[in-house]
Backbone as CSV, one residue per row, in Angstrom:
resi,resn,N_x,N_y,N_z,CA_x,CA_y,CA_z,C_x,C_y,C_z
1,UNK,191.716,148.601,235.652,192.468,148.342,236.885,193.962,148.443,236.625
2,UNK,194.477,149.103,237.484,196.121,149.116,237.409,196.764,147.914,238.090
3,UNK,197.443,147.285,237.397,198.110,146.088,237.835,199.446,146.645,238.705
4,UNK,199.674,147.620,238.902,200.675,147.990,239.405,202.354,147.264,239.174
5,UNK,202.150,146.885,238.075,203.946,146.026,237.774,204.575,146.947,237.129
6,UNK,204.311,148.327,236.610,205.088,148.804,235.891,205.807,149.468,236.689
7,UNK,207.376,149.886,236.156,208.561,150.077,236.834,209.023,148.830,237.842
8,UNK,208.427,147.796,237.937,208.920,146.572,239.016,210.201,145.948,238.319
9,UNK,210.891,145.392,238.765,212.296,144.464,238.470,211.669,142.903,238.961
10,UNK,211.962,142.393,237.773,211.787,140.693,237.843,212.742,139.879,236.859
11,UNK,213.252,138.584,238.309,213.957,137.767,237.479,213.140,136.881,236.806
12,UNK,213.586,136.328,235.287,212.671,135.213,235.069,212.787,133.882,234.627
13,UNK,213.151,132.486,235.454,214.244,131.885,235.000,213.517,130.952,233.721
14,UNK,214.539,130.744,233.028,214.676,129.793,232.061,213.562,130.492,230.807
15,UNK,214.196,131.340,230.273,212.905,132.399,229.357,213.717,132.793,227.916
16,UNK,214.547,132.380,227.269,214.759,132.184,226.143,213.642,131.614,225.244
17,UNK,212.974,130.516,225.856,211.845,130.213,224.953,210.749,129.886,225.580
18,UNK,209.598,129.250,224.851,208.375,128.592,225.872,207.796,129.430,226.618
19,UNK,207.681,128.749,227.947,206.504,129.438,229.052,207.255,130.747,229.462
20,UNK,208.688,130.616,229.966,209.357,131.514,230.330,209.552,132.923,229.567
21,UNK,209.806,132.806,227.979,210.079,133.679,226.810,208.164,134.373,227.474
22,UNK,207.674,133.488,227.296,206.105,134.185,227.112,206.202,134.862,228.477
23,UNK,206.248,134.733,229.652,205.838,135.283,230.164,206.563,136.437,230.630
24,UNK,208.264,136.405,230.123,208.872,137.813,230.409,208.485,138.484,228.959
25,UNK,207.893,137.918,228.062,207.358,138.911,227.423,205.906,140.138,227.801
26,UNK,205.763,139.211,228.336,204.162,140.157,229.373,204.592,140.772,229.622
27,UNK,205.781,140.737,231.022,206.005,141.318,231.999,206.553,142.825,231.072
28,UNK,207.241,142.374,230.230,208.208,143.632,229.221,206.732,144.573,229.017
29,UNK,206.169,143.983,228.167,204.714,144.586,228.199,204.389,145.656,228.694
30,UNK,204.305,145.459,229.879,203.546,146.034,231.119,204.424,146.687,232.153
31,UNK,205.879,147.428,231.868,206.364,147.817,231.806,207.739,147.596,233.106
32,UNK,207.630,146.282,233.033,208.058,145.870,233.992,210.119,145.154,233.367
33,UNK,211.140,145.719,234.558,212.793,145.418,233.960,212.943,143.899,234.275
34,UNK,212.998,143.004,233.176,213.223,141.707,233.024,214.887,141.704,232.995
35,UNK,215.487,140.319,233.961,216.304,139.668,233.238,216.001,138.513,233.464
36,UNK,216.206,137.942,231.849,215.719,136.598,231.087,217.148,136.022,231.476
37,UNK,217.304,134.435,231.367,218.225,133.323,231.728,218.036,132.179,231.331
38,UNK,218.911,131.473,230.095,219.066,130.018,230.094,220.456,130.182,229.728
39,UNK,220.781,128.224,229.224,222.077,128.169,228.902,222.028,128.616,227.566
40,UNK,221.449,129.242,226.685,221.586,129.148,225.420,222.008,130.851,225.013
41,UNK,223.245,131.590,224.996,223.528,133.118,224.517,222.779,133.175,223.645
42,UNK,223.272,132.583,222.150,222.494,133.127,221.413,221.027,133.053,221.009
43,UNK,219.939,132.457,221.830,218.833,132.778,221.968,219.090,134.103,222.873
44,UNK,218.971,134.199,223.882,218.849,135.153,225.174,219.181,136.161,224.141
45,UNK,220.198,136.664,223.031,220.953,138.144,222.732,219.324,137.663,221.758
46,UNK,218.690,137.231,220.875,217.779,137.113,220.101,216.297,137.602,220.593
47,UNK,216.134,137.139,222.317,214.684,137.363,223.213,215.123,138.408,223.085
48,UNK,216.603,139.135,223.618,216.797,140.522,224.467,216.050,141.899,223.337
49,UNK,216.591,141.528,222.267,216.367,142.181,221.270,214.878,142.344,220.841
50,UNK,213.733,140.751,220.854,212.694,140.962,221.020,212.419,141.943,221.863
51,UNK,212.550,141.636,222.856,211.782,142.123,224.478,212.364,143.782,224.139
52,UNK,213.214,144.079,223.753,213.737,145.557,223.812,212.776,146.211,222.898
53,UNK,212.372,145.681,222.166,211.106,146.469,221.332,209.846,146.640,221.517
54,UNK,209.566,146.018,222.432,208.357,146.223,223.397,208.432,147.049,224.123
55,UNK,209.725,147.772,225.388,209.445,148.435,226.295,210.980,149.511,226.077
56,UNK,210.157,150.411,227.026,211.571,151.474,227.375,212.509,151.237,228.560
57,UNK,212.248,150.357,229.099,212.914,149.644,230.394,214.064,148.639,229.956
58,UNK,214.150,148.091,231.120,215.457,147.328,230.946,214.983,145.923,230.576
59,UNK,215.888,145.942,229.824,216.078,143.713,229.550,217.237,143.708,229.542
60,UNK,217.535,142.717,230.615,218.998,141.907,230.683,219.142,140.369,230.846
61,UNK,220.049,140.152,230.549,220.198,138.982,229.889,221.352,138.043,230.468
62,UNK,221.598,137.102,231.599,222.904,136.250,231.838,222.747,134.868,231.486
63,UNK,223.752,134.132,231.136,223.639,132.685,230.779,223.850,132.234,231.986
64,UNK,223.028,130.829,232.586,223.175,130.197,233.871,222.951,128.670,233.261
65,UNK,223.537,128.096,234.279,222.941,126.513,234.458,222.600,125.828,235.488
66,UNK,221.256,126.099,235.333,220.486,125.706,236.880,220.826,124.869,238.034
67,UNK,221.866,123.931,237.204,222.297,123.151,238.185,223.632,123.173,238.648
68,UNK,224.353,124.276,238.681,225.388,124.714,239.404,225.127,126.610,240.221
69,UNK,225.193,125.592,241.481,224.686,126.388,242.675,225.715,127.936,242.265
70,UNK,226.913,128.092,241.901,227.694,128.876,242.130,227.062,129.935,240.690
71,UNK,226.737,129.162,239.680,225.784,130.213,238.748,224.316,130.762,239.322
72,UNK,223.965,129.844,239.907,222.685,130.647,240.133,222.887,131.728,241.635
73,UNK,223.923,131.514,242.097,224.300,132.770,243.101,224.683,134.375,242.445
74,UNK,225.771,134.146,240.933,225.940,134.969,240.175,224.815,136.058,239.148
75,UNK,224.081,134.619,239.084,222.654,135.417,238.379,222.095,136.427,239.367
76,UNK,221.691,135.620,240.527,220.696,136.904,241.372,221.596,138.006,241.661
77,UNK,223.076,137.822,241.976,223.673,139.101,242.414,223.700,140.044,241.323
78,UNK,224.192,139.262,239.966,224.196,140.291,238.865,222.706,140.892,238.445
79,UNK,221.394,140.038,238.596,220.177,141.222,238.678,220.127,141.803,239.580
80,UNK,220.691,142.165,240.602,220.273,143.075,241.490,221.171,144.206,240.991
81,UNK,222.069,143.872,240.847,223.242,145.140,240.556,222.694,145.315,238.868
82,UNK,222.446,144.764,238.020,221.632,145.841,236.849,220.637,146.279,236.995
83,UNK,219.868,145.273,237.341,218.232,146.006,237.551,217.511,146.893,239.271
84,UNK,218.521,146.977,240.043,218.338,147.825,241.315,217.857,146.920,242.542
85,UNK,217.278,146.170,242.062,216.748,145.089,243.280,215.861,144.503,242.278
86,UNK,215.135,143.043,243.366,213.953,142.095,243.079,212.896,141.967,243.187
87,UNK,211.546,142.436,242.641,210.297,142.590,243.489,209.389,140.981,243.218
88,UNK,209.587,140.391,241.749,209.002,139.745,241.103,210.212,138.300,241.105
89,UNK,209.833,137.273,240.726,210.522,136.218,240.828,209.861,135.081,240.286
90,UNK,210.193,134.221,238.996,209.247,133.105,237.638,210.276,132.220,238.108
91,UNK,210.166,131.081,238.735,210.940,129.942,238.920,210.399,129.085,237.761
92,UNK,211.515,128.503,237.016,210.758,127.729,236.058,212.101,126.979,235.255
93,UNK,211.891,125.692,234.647,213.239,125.101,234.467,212.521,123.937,233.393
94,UNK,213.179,123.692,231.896,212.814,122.939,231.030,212.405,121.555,231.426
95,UNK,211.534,120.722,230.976,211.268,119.582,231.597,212.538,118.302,231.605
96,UNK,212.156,117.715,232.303,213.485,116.220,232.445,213.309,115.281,231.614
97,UNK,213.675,114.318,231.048,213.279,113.164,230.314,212.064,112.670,230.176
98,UNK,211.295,112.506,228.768,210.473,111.517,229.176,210.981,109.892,229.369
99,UNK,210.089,109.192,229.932,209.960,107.759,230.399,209.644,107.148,231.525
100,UNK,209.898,105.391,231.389,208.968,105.048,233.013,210.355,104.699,234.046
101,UNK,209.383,104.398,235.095,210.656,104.020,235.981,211.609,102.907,235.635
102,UNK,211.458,102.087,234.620,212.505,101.149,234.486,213.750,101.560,233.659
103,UNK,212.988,102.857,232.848,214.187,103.850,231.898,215.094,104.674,232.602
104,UNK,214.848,104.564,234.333,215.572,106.011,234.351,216.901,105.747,235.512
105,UNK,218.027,105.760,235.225,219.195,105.721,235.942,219.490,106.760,237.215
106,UNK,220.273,106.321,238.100,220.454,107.129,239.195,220.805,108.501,238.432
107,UNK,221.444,108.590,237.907,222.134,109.897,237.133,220.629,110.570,236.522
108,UNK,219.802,109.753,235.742,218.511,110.890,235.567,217.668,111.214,236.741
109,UNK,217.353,110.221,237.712,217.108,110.962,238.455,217.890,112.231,239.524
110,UNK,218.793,112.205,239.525,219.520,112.870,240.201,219.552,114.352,239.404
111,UNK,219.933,114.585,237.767,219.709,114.971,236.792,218.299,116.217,237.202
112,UNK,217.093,115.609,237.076,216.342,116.109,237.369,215.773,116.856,238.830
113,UNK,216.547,116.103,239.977,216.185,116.525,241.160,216.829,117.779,240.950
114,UNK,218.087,118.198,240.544,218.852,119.121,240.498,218.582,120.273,239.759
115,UNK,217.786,120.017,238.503,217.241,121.069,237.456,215.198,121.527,237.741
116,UNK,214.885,120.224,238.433,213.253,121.045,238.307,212.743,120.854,239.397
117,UNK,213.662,120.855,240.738,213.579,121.118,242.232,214.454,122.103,242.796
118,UNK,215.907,121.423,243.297,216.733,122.125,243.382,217.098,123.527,243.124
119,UNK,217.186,123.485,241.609,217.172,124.958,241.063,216.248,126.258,241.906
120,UNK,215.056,125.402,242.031,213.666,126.137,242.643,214.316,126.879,243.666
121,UNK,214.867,125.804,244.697,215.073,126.318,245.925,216.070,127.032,246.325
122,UNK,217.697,126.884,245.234,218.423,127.648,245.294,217.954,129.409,244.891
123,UNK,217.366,129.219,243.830,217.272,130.526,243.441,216.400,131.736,244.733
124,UNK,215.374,130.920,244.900,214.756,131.452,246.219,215.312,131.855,247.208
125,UNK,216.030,130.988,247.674,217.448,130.877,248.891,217.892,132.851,248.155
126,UNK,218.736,132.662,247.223,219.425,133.639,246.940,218.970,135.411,247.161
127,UNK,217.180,134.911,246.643,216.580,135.862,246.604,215.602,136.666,247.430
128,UNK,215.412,135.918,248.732,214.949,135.873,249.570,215.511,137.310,250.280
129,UNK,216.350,137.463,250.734,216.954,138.748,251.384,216.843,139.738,250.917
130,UNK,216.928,140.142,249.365,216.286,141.363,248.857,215.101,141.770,249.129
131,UNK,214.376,140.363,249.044,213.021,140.384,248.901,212.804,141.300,250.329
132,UNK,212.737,140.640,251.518,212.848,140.977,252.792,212.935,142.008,252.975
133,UNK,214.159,142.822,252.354,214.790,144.282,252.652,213.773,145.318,251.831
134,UNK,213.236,144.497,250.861,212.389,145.152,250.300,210.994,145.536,250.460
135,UNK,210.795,144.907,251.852,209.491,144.604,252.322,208.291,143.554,251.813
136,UNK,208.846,142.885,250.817,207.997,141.926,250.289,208.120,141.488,249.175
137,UNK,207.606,140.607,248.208,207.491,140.173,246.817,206.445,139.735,246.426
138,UNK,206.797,139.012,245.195,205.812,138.079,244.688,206.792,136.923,243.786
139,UNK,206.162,136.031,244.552,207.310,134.173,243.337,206.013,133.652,243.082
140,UNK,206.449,132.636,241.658,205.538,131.939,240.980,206.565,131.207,240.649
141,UNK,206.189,129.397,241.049,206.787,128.238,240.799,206.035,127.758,239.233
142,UNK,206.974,127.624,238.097,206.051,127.325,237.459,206.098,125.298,237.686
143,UNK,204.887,124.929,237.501,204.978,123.436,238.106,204.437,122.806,236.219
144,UNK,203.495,121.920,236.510,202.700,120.597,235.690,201.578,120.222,235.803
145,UNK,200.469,120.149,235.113,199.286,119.365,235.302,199.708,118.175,235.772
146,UNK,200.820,117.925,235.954,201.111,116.124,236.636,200.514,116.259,237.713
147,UNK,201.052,117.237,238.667,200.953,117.951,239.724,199.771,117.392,240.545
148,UNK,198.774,117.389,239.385,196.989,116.848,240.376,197.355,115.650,238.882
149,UNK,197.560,115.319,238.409,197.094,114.110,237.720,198.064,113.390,236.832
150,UNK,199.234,112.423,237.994,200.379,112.041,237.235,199.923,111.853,235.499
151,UNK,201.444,111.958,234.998,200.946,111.277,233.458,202.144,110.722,232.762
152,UNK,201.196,109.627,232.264,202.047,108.611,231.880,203.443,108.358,231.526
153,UNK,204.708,107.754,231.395,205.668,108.110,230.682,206.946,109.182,231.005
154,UNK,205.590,110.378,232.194,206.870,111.169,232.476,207.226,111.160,234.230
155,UNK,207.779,109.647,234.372,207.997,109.348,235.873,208.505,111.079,236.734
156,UNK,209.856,111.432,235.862,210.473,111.950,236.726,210.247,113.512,236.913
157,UNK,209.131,114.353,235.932,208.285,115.294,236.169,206.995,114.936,237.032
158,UNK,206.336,114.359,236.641,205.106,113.473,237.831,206.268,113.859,239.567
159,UNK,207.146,113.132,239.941,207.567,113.292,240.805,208.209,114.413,241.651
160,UNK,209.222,115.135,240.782,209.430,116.391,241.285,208.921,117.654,240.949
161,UNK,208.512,117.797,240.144,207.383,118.529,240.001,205.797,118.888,241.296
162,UNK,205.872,117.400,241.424,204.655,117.575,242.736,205.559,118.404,244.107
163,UNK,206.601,118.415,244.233,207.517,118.551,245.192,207.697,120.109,245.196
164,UNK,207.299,120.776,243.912,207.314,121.719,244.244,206.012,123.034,244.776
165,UNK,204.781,121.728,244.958,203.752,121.966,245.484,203.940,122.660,247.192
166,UNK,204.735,121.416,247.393,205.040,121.080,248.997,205.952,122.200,249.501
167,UNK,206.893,122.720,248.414,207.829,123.748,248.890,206.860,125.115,248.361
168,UNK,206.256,125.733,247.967,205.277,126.362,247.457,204.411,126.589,249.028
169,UNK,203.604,125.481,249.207,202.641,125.700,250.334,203.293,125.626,251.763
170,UNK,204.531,125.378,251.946,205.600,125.393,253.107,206.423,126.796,253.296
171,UNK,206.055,127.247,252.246,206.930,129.004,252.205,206.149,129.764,252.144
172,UNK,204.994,129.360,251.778,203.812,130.312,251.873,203.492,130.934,253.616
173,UNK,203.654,129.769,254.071,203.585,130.319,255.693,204.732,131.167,256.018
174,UNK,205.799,130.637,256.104,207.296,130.837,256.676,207.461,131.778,256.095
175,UNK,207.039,132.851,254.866,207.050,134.062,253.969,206.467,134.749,254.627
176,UNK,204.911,134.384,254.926,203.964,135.859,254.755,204.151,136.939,255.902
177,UNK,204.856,136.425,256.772,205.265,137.808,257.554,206.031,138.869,257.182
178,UNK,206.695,138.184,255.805,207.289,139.167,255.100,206.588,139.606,254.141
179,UNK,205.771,139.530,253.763,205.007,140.078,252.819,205.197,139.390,251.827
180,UNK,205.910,138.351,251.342,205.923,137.287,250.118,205.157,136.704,249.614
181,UNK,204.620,136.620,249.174,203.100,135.898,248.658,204.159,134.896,247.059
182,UNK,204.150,133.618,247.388,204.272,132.651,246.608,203.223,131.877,246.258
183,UNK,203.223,131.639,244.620,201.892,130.324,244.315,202.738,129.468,243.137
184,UNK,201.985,128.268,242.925,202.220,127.514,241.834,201.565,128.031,240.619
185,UNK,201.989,127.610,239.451,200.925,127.600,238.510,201.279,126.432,237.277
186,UNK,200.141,125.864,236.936,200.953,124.554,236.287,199.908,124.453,235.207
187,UNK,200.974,124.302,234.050,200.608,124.292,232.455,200.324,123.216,232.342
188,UNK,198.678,122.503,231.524,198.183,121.915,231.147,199.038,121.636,229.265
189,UNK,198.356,121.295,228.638,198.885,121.505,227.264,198.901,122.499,226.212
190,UNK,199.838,123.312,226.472,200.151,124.375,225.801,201.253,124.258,225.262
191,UNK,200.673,125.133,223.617,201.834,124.760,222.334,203.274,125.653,222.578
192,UNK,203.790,124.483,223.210,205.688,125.144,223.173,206.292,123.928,222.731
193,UNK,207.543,124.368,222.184,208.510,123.231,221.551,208.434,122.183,222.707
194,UNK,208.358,122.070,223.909,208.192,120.831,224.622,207.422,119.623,224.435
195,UNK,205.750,120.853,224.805,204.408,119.773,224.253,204.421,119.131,223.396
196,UNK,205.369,120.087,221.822,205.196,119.445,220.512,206.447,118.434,220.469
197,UNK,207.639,118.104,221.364,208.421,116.942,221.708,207.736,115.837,222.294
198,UNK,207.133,115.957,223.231,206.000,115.238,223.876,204.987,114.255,222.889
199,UNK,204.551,115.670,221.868,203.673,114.502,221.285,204.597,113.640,220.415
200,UNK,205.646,114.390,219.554,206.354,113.513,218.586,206.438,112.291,219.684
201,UNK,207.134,111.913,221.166,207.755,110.878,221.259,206.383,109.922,221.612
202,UNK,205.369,110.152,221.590,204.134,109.267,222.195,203.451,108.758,220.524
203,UNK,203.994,109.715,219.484,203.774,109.399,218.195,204.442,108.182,217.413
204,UNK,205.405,108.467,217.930,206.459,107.238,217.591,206.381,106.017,218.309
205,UNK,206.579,105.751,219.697,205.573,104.959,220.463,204.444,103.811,219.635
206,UNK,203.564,105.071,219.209,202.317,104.400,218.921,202.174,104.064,217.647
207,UNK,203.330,104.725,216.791,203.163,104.374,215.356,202.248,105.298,214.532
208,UNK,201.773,106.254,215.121,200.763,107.158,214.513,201.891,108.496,214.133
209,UNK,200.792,109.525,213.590,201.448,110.803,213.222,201.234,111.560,214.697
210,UNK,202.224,112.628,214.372,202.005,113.485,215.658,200.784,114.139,215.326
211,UNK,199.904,115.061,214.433,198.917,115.029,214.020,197.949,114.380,214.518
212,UNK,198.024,112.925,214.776,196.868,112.110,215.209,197.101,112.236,216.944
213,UNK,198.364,112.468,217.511,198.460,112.780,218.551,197.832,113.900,219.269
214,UNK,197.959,115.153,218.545,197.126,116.161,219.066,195.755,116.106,218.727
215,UNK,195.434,115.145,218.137,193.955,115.783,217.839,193.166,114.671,218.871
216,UNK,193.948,113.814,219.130,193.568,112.362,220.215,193.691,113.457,221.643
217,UNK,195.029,114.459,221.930,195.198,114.943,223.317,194.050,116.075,223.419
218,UNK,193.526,116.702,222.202,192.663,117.521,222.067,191.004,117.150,222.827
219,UNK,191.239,115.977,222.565,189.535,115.530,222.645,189.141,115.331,224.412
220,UNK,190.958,115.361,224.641,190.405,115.278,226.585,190.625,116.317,227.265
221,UNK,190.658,117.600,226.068,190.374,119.221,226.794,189.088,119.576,226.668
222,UNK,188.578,119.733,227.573,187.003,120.581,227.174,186.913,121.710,226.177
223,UNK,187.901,122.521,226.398,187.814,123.667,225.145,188.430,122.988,224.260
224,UNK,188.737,121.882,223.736,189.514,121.371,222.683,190.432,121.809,221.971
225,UNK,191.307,122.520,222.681,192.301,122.900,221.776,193.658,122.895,223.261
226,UNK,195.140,123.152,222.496,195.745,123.471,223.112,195.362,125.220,223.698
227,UNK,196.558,125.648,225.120,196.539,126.682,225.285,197.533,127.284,224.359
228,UNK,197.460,128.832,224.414,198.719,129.500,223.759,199.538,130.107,224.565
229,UNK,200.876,130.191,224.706,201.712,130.277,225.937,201.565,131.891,226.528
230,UNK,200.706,132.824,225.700,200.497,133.984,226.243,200.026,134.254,227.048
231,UNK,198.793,133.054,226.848,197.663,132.936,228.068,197.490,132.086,229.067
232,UNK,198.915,131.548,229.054,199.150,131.103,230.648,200.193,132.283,230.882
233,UNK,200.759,133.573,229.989,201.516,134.120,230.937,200.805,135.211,231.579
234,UNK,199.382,135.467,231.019,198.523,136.336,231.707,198.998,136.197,233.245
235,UNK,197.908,134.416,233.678,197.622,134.149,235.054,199.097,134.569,235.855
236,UNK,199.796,134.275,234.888,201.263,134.390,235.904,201.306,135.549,236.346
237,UNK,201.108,136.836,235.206,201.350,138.366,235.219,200.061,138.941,236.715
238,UNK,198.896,137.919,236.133,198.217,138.605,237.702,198.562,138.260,238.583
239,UNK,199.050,136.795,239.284,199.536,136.301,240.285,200.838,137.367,240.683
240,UNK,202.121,138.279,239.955,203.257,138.539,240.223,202.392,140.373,240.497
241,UNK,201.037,140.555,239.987,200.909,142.130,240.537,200.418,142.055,241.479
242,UNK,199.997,143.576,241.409,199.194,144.405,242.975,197.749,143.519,242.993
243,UNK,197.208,143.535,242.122,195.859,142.789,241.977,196.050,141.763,242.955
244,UNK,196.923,140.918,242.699,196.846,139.470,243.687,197.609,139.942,244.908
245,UNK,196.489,140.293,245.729,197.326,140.802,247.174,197.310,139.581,248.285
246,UNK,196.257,138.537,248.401,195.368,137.750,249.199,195.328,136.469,248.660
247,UNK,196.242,135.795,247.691,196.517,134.460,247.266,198.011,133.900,247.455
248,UNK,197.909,132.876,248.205,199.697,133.045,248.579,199.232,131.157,248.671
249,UNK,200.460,130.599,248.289,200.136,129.443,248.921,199.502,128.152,247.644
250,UNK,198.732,128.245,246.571,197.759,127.935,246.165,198.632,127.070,244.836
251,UNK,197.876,126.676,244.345,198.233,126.226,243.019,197.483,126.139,242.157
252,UNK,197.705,126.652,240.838,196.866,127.351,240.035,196.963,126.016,238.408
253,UNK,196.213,125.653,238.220,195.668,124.588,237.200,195.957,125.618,235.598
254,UNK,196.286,125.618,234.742,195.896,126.245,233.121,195.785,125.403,232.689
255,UNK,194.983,125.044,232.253,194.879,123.272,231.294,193.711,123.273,230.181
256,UNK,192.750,124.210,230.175,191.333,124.272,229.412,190.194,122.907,230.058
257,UNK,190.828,123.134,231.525,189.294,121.746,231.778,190.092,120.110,231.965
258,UNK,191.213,120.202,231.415,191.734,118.917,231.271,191.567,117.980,232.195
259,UNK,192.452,118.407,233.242,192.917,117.621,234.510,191.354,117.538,235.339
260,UNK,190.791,115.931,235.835,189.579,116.262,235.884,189.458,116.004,237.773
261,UNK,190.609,115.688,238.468,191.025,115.686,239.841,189.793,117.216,240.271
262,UNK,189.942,116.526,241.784,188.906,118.032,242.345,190.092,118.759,243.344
């Protein structure tokens, strides 16, 4: 089957490393012009260079910080003017603090509304009109297994994170006359420098090794193992092609079985 992404232009935010790195690595793959975005240059000149050895297309590369509206206006204008326009669109933004609600100050929450909501909606905002002119797209919010099954410790992902369910299945309508087809998709436990922050701080916590941590988080995956971040960037890569013509709206679980919500 032809996935039809090759020659497509996609932004992909926050992809220096983790879910993001993985999944504009697909996209490079499959022959599709990435530009990758965090605050960090010298990762991004390090991905660019990856990703350039994979494909004959374009990889480009701007530094942003999600939470200043006036960068993320600069990003989308400057991918459109390197890469020709927008067909594809990876909303996605590093996680917020862990802790409970008695840890977290107006400033973290605010902190977070701004980096793993906000961001969401600015970038969309921005990108929306290409999209349009273009006759259509495809966005993928990346979200959280919190999403269907808060978890412990991480108040302020549990919270906005679900929020981007609500903006997900609220644009799904208000889109599809344009041909936009938006979905969620939300990473269960898969090995990126996050998860493995995650376990260190629940390790320390408990007084155990991180070691004893994964093999304790292991036992409440049915396939028992973590995922590998490639293979949540599959689902993403089918959700952003031609294949997924008729899913808009939805939110998509990667977890190996975990999350046991219906």
């Amino acid at each position: 089957m032809n996935s039809g992404l090759k020659g497509k232009n996609a932004l992909v935010i926050a992809s220096s490393q983790g879910l993001g790195k993985a999944i504009a690595k697909q996209l490079v793959a499959q022959g599709v012009n990435v530009m990758i975005t965090s605050r960090d240059q010298v990762k991004l000149q390090e991905v660019k260079v990856e990703l350039e050895a994979l494909t004959a297309g374009k990889v480009k590369y701007q530094v942003c910080d999600l939470k200043k509206k006036h960068e993320i206006e600069e990003l989308v204008r400057n991918t459109i003017e390197e890469l020709g326009s927008i067909e594809l669109l990876v909303n996605n933004a590093g996680g917020p603090p862990a802790g409970t609600f008695e840890d977290m100050t107006d400033e973290d929450w605010q902190h977070a509304f701004e980096l793993n909501l906000l961001s969401y909606i600015r970038v969309i905002r921005e990108v929306l009109p290409k999209m349009k002119e273009n006759g259509g797209g495809k966005i993928v919010n990346i979200a959280s297994s919190s999403v269907k099954e808060p978890i412990p410790g991480l108040i302020l992902s549990n919270t906005f994170r679900t929020g981007i369910i609500g903006l997900t299945k609220t644009l799904a309508t208000e889109f599809a006359t344009s041909n936009i087809l938006i979905n969620t998709v939300a990473p269960g436990r898969i090995a990126t420098d996050r998860v493995a922050f995650l376990d260190e701080v629940t390790a320390r916590k408990e007084g155990v090794t991180k070691e004893q941590i994964e093999e304790k988080m292991k036992k409440n995956i049915p396939l028992g193992r973590y995922g590998e971040p490639k293979e949540f960037a599959n689902y993403v890569c089918f959700l952003l092609s031609d294949l997924n013509s008729y899913m808009t709206g939805q939110t998509f679980l990667v977890d190996g079985g975990m999350v046991k919500s219906i």
